[in-house]
C-alpha positions in Angstrom: -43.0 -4.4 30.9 -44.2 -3.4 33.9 -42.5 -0.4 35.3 -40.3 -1.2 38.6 -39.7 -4.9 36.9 -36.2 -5.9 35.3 -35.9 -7.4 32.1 -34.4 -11.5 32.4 -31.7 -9.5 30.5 -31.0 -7.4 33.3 -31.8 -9.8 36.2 -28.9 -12.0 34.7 -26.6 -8.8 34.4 -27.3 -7.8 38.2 -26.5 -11.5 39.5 -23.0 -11.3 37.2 -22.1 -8.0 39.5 -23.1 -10.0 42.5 -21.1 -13.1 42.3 -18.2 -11.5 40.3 -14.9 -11.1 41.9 -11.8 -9.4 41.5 -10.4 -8.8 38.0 -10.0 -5.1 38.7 -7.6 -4.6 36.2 -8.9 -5.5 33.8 -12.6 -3.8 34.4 -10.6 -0.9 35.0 -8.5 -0.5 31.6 -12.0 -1.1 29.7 -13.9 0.8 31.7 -11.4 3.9 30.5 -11.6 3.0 27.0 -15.6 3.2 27.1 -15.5 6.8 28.6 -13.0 7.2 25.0 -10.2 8.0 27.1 -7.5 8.6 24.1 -4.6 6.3 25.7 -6.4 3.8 26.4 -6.2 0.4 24.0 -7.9 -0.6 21.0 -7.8 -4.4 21.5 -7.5 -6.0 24.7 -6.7 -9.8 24.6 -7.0 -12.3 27.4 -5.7 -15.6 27.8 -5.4 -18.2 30.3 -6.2 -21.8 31.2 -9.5 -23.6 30.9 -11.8 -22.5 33.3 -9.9 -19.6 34.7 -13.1 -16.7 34.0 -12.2 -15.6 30.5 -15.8 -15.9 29.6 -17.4 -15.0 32.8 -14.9 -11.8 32.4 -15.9 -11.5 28.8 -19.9 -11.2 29.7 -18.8 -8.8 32.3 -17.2 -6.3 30.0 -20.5 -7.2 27.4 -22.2 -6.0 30.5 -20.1 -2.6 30.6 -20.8 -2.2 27.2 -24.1 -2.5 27.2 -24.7 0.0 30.0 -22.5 2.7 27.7 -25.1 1.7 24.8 -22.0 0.6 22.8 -23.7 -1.5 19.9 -22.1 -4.9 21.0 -20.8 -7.9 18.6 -20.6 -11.2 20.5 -18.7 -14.4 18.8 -17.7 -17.9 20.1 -14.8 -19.2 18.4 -15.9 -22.4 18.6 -18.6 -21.9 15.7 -16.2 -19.7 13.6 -15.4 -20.8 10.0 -12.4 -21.1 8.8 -13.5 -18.5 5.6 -12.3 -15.3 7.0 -15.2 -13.4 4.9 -17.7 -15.7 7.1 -16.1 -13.8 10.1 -16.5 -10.7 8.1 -20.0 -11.1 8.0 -20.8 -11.8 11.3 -18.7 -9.0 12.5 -19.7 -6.3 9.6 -21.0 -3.8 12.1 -17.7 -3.4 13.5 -16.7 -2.1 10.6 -19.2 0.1 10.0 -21.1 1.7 12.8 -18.7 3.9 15.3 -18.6 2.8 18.8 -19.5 -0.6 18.3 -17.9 -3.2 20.6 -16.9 -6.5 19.3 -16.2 -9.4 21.8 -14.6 -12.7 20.6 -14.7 -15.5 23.1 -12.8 -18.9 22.7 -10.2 -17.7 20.0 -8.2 -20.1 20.5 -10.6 -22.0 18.1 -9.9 -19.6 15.4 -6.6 -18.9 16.1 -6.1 -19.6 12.3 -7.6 -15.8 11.6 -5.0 -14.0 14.5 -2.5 -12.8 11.7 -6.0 -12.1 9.0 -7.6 -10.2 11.8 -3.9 -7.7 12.6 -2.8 -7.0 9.1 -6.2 -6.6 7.6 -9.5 -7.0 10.0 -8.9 -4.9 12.1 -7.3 -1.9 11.1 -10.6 -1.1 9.1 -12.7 -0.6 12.1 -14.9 2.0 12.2 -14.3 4.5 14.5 -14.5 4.8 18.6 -14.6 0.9 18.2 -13.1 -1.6 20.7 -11.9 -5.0 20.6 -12.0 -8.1 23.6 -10.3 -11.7 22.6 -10.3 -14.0 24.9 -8.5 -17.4 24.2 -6.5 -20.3 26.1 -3.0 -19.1 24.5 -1.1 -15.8 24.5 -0.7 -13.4 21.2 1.9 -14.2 18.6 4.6 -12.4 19.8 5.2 -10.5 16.5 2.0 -8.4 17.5 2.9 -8.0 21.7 6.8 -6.9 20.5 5.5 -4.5 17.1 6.2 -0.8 18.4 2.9 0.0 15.9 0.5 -1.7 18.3 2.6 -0.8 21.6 -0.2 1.6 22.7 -3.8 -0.2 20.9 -3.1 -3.6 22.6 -3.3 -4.6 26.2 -2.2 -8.2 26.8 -3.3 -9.6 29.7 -3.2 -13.3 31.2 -5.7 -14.3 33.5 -4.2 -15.8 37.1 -5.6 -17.9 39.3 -7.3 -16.0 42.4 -5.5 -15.7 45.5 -6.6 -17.1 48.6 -9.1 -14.5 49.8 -10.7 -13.7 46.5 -11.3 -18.1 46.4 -12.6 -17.9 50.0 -15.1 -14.9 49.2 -16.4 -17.0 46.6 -16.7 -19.7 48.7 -18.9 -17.9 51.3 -21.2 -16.0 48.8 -21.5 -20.1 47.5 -23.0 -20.7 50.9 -20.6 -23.9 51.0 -20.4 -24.9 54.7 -17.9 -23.7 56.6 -15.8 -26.8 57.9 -15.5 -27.9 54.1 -14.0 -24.8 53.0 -10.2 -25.9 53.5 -10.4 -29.2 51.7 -12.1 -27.1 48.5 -9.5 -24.7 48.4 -7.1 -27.5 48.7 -8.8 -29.2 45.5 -9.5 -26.0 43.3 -6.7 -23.9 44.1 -7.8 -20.0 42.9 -9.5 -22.3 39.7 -12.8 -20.3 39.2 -14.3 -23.3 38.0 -13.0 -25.6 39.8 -14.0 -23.5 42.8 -17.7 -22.8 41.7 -18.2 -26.8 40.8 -16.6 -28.1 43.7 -18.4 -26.3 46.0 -21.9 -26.7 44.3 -21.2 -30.3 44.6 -19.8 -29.9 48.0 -23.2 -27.6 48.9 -25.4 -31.2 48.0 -23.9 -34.0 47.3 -22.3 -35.4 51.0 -24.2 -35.3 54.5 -22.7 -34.1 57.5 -20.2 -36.2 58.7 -18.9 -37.2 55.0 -15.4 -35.9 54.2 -15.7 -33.9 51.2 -14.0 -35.3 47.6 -15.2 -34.2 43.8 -17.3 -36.8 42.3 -17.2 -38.4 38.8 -19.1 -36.0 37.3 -17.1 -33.1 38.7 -14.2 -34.5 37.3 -15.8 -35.1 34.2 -16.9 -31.5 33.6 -13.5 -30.5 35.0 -11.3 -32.7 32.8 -13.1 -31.1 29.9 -13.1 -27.5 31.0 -9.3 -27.1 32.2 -7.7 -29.8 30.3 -9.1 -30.6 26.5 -8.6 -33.0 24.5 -5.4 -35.1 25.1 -4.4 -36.1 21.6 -3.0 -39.5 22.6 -2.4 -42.2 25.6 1.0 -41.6 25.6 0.1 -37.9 25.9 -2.4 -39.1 28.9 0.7 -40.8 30.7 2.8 -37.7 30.3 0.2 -35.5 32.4 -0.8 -38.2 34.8 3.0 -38.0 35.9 3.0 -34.6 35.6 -0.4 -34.1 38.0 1.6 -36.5 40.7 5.2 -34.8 40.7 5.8 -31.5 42.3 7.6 -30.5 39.1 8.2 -32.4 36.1 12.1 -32.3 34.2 12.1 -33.9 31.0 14.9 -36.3 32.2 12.1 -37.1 35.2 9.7 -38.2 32.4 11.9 -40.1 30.9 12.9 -42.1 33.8 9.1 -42.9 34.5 7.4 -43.5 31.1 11.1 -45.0 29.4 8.8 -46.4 26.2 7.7 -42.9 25.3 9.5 -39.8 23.8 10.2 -37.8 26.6 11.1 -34.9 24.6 7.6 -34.7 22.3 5.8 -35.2 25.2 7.5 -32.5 27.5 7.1 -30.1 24.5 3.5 -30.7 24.6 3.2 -30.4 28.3 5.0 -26.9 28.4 2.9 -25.9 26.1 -0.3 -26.2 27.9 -1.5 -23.1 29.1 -2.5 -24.5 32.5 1.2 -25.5 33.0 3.7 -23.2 34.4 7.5 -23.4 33.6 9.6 -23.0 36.4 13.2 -23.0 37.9 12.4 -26.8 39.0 10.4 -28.1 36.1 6.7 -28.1 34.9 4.0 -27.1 37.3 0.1 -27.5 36.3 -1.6 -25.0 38.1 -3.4 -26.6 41.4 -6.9 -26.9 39.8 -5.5 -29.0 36.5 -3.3 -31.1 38.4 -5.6 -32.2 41.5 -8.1 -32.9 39.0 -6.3 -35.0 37.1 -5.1 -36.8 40.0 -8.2 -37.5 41.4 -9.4 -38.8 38.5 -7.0 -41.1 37.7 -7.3 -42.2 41.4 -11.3 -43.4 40.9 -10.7 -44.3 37.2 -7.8 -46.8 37.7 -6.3 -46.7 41.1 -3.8 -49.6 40.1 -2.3 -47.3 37.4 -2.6 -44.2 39.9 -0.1 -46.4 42.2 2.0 -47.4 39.4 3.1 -43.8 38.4 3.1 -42.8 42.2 5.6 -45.8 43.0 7.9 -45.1 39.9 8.2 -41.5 40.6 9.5 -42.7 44.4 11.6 -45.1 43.0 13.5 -42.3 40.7 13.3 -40.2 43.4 15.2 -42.4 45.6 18.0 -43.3 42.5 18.2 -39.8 42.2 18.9 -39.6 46.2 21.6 -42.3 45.6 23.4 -41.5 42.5 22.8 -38.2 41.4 25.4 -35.4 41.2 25.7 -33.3 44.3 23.7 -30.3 42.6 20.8 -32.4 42.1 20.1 -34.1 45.3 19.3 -31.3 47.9 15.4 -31.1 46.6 14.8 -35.1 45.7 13.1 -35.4 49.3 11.1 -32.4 49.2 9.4 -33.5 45.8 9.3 -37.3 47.1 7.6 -36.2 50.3 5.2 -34.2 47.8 3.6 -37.9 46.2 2.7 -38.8 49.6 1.8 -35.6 51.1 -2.0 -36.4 52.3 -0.5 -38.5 54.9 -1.1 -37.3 58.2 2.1 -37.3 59.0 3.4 -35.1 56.6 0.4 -33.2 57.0 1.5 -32.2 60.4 5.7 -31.6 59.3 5.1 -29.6 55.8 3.2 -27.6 53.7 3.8 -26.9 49.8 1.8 -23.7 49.4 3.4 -21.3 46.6 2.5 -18.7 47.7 5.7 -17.9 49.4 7.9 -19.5 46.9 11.2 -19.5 48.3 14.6 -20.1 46.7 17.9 -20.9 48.8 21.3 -19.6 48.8 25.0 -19.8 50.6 25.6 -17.0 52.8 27.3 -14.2 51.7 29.3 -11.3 54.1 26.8 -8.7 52.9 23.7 -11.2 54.4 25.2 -11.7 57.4 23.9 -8.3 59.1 20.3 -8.9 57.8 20.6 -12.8 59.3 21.7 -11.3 62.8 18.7 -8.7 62.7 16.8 -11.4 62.3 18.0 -13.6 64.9 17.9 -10.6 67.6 14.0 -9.8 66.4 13.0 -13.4 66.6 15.2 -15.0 69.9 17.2 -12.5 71.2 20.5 -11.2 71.5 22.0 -14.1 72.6 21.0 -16.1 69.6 22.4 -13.5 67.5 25.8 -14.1 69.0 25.5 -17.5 68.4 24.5 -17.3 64.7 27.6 -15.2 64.5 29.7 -17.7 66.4 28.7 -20.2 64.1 28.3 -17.9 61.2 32.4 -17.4 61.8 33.2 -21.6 62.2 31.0 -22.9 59.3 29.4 -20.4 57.0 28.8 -22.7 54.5 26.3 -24.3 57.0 23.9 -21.7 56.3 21.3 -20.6 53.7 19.5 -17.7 53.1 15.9 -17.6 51.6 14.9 -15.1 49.3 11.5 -14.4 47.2 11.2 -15.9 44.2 9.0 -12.8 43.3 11.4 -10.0 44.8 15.0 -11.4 45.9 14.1 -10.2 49.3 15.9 -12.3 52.3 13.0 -13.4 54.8 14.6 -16.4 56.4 17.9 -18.5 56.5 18.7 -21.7 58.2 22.0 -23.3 59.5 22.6 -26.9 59.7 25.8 -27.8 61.1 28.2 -30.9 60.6 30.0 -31.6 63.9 32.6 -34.4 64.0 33.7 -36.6 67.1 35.0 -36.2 69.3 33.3 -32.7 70.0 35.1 -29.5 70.6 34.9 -28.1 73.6 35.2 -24.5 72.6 31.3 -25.4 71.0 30.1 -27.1 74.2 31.2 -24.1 76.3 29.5 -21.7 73.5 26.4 -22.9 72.7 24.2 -24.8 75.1 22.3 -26.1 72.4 25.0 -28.1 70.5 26.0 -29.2 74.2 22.6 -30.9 74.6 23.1 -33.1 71.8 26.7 -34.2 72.4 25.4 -35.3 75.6 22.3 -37.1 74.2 24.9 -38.9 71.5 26.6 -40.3 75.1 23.9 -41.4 76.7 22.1 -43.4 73.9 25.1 -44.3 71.6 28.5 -42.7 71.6 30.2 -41.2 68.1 33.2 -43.1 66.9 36.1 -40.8 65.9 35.6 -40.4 62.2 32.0 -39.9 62.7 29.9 -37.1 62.7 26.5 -35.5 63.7 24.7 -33.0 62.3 22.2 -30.0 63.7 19.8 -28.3 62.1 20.7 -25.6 64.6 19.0 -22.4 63.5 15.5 -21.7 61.2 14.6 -18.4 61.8 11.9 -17.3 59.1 10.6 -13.8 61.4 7.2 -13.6 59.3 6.2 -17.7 60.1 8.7 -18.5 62.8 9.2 -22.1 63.5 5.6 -23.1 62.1 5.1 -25.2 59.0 6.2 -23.3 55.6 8.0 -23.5 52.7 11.7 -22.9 54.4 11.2 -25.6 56.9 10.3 -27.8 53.6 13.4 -27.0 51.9 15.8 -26.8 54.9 14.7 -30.2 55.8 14.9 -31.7 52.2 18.6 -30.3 52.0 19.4 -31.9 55.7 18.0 -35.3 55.1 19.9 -35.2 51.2 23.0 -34.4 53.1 22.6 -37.4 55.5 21.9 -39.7 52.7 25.4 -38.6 51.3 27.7 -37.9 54.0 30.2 -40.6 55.1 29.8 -40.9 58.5 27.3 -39.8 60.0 25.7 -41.1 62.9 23.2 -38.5 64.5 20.7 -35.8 62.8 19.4 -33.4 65.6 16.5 -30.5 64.8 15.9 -28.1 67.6 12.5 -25.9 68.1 11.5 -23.3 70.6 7.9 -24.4 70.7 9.0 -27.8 72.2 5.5 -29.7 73.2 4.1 -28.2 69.6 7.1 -30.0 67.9 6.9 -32.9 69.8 3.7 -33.9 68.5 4.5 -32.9 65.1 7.5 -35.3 65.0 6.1 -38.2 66.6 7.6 -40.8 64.6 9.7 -39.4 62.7 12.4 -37.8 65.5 13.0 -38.7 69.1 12.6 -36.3 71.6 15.4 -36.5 73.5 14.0 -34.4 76.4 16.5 -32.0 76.7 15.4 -28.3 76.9 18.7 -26.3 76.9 18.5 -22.8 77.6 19.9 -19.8 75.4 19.0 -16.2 76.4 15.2 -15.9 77.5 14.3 -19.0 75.5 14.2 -22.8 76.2 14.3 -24.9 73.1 14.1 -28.7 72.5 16.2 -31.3 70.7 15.1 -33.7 68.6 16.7 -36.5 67.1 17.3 -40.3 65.0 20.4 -41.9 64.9 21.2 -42.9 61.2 23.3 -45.8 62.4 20.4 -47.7 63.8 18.0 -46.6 60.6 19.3 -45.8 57.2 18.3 -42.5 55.6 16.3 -44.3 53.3 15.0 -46.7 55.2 13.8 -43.8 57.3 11.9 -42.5 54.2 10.1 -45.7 53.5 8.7 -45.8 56.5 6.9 -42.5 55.5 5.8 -43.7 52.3 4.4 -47.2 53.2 3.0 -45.4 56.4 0.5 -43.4 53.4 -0.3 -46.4 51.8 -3.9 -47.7 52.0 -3.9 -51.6 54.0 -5.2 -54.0 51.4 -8.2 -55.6 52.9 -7.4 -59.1 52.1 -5.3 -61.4 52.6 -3.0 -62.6 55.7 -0.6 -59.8 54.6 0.0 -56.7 57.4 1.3 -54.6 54.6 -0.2 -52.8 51.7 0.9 -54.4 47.9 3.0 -51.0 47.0 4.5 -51.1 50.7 5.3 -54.8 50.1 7.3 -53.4 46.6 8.6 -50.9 48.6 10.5 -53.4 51.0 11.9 -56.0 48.0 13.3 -52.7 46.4 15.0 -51.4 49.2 16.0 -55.2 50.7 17.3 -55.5 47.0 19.2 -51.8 47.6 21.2 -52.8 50.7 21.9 -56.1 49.5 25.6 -55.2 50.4 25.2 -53.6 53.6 23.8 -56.2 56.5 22.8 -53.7 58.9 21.1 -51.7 56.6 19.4 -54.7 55.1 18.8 -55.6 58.7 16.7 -52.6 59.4 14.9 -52.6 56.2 10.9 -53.0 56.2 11.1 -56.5 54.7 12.2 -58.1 57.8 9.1 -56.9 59.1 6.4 -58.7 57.0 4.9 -62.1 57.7 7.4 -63.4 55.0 10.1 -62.9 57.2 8.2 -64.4 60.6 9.0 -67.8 61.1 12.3 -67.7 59.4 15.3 -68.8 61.8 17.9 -66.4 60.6 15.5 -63.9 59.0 18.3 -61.7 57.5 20.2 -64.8 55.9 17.1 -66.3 55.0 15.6 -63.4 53.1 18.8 -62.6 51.2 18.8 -66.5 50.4 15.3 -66.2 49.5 15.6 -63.0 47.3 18.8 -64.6 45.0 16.8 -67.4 44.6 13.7 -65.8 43.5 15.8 -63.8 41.0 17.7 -66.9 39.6 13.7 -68.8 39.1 13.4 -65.7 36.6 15.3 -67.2 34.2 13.2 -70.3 34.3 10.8 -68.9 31.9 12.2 -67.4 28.8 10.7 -63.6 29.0 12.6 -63.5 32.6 16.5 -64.5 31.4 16.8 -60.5 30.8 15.4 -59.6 33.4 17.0 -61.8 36.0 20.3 -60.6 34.1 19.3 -56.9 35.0 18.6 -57.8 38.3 21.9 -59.4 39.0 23.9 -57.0 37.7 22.2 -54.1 39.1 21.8 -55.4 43.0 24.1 -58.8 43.8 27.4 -57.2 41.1 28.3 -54.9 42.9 28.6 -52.2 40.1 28.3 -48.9 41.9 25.6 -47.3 40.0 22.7 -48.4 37.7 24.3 -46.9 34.8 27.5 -48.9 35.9 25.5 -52.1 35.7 23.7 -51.4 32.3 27.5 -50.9 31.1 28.5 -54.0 32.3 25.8 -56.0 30.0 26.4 -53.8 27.3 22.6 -52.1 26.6 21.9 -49.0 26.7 20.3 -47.6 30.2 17.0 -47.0 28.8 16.5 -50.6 27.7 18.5 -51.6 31.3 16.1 -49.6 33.0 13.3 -51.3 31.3 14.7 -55.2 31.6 15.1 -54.1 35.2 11.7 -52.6 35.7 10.3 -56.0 34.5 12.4 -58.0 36.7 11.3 -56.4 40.0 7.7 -56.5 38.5 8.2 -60.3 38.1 10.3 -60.6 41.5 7.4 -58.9 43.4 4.6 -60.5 42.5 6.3 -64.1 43.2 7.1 -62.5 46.7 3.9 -61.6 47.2 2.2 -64.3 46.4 4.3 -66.7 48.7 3.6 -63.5 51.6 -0.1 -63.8 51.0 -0.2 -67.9 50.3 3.1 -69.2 52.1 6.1 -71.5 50.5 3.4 -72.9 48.0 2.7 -69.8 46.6 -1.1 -69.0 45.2 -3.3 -71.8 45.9 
């Protein structure tokens, strides 16, 4: 060779050091164990999902080897026998010359040898020797928990990298700036997903092209991060799982009712690329937007389909679920539609301030006055202790998943009429609402309004984040349930900012009361005039995509979206009255348009029955909307099945009830010509 020149061998090894990042743990601990530091381990074992670096880590630490002149043993699992003396072979110098290194890559292919390799491989290994496994799923536990390999074994599971390791990659990838965001936003801290995306990202669109993977990204991804899925029903399960922010078994359930929940949430907590958490499953962000994506270009109908049941359960779940279940429903309904720009602007659902909420407690309340002082002043603090003093359970404190430190807390008040005029002479705030609530439509006695009054998060004050997510999905859960209320007020210091980020959705009402140094602004709806519901239907038909045929306005799953909630407040005229259906070109040459649709509705329920696969259905339908039982479990009672074959009858009917709607809103009264 000529002398100067690298070997391909080491021209491949200097471009690893280049383009790898982070992992310094783990580089670390090895590196310790080469130099035959005596603590150090014996065996280290990583695991982690598909396409997380396990093998770009594993040619890393070859790498480190080599450079020691360890004699090095490289396996793939993947072309392992299942003859544990065929392993023995291909492994022999392990056992007998010292110093050797032997690196095992996929093992999760040969996972069959893991108790063969601890009771009778390994502990014949010659000496100085090392060990590196590297597989999707962790150790048995037996071998993690047995005080004999406490101080030989280092465990360690491969995360996702954070934000600034996944941009760094991204700029030594020389993928253009402006498409950065949206890549990060599809790969998450995936390695893989990172390094394909932006490859494809680097050739594949010109420059005014918004960036999205292509098939063949997907493709490769689906394989790397996700496997083989053993059946369709399997398939569903993570399709649902990939849309939802976190999946409960009883959520499953609910959406695929002709499958076995309970096998198939076992098999999705199992995947390594899925994380348990206090709300559910989670896939990490690489696994799920892939599969999302994919389903979207494979079969968008389907992609719909699971996207419109998970809103409707949502929404029963908003309706009829226990108190202790409701104050997240919104949160993870908002989630299914959240590349809508108008959500984009309101919310954000990054993890890595993962937040949980609590009541205050007497020993918070000193923390939450620091906090108001730091962030608006002394005068604001007196007010959160004003308030703190009439309604302490209006507030929540936010703590740190990761630490149970308190970084934030909220207050949202529940004010009945008339007002109290020890408030209006206190806070200036609450002042500025009662007055806007006389202006544009006094409260009745017996009614209420309610203030989200204080969010005071120091470290991302009043700017998009996890704590405005959550203290939002509690106040609109509470409006859904409360009896009684007529107005729901936010107020924000940064009122022009605000204003443009709750166009649509709130009101400004144009007051800018005064407290301390700072002005703030107050934003309103009044519930009376638009349901809670009906309020989030308007987000989720405003994300839908227009069909582009047709004399019909409104998108197909918008137009579903109306019949369901028309069929919802069959009961309660004004709220049927200010549901979307009135709006569509169904409803535009009818006379009496609420009368007339609710006419037009029974009817088209009752025609069910006129062929014989719709007499159940139409029974479902009845019972659960036009009864007047209180609940859907009430109605499946009343016919006598049990809810999951209800909920399937029912599912059918409005299947059946919608597309005969449909068809006389794209065709008229004659239906499809």
């Amino acid at each position: 060779m000529t002398p100067g020149r690298q070997s391909l061998g080491e021209r491949l090894s200097t471009a690893r050091v280049r383009a790898f990042i982070g992992r310094d743990d783990q580089l670390a601990r090895f590196g310790e164990a080469l130099a035959g530091d005596p603590q150090a381990p014996f065996v280290f074992y990583v695991y982690g999902p598909g396409g997380i670096g396990k093998s770009t880590l594993l040619r890393r630490l070859a790498d480190h080897a080599r450079t020691a002149d360890r004699p090095l043993v490289e396996l793939d699992g993947r072309f392992v026998s299942r003859d544990p003396a065929d392993f023995e072979r291909a492994a022999s110098a392990f056992l007998d010359v010292p110093g050797t290194v032997l690196v095992v890559d996929s093992f999760e292919h040969c996972q069959w040898l893991e108790s063969w390799l601890w009771h009778h491989f390994l502990p014949r290994a010659a000496d100085n020797t090392l060990v590196v496994l590297a597989g999707r799923s962790a150790p048995q536990p037996q071998w993690t928990a047995d005080p004999a390999w406490a101080g030989l074994l280092h465990v360690s599971e491969l995360e996702p990298f954070s934000e600034e390791q996944a941009r760094s990659m991204l700029a030594a990838s020389q993928l253009r700036p402006e498409l950065r965001g949206r890549v990060l936003r599809f790969a998450g801290g995936n390695p893989l997903a990172l390094s394909l995306a932006a490859a494809a990202g680097s050739t594949e669109i010109g420059e005014d092209e918004a960036w999205s993977p292509s098939a063949d990204v997907l493709r490769t991804l689906l394989a790397g991060l996700i496997g083989e899925v053993p059946t369709a029903a399997h398939r569903r399960a993570l399709e649902v799982a990939a849309q939802a922010y976190a999946t409960s078994e009883e959520l499953l359930a609910a959406v695929l009712p002709e499958e076995d929940a309970h096998l198939l949430f076992s098999w999705l907590r199992d995947l390594p690329f899925v994380e348990s958490t206090h709300r559910g499953l989670y896939p990490h962000d690489a696994a799920r937007e892939t599969l999302a994506a994919d389903l979207r270009w494979r079969a968008p109908t389907a992609f719909a389909a699971v996207r419109g049941r998970l809103a409707e359960e949502y929404l029963r779940v908003l309706r009829e679920a226990p108190e202790e279940r409701v104050w997240t429903v919104t949160d993870e309904l908002f989630y299914l539609f959240r590349e809508g720009a108008t959500l984009a602007r309101l919310r954000t659902w990054s993890r890595e301030e993962e937040v949980h909420d609590r009541p205050l407690h007497p020993g918070d309340l000193a923390v939450v006055l620091r906090m108001a002082a730091e962030t608006e002043g002394a005068a604001s603090a007196e007010l959160v202790r004003y308030w703190a003093r009439r309604q302490p359970q209006a507030f929540s404190v936010y703590r740190l998943v990761s630490t149970g430190r308190i970084v934030a807390f909220t207050a949202r008040l529940a004010l009945p009429a008339p007002p109290d005029p020890e408030d209006l002479a206190t806070d200036p705030i609450v002042a500025a609402a009662w007055e806007h609530t006389a202006a544009a439509g006094p409260v009745s006695p017996g009614e209420h309004i309610g203030i989200s009054r204080f969010t005071i998060y120091p470290e991302r004050y009043q700017v998009p984040s996890r704590v405005i997510d959550l203290s939002s999905s509690r106040a609109q859960a509470e409006s859904a349930r409360a009896r009684g209320r007529a107005y729901g007020f936010a107020v924000w210091r940064d009122a022009d900012t605000w204003a443009a980020r709750v166009k649509g959705t709130l009101v400004d009402t144009g007051a800018r009361p005064r407290v301390g140094e700072h002005t703030y602004g107050v934003f309103g709806v009044d519930w009376r005039h638009e349901p809670v519901e009906a309020w989030l239907r308007r987000f989720i038909s405003a994300t839908e995509t227009p069909v582009l045929s047709g004399p019909s306005s409104v998108s197909r799953s918008a137009f579903d979206q109306a019949v369901r909630e028309a069929l919802t407040h069959w009961r309660d005229a004004r709220a049927f009255a200010a549901g979307a259906l009135l709006r569509v070109r169904l409803a535009a040459d009818l006379g009496d348009p609420v009368e007339e649709l609710r006419a037009l509705l029974r009817q088209g329920v009752d025609d069910l029955a006129q062929d014989p696969r719709g007499v159940r259905a139409r029974e479902a339908l009845t019972a659960g909307y036009f009864s007047g039982a209180p609940t859907q479990e009430a109605a499946a009672r009343r016919l006598g099945l049990p809810y999951g074959t209800y909920r399937r009858h029912l599912r059918q009917g409005l299947d059946l009830l919608c597309e005969a709607l449909w068809q006389r809103e794209l065709h008229g009264p004659g239906g499809a010509s």
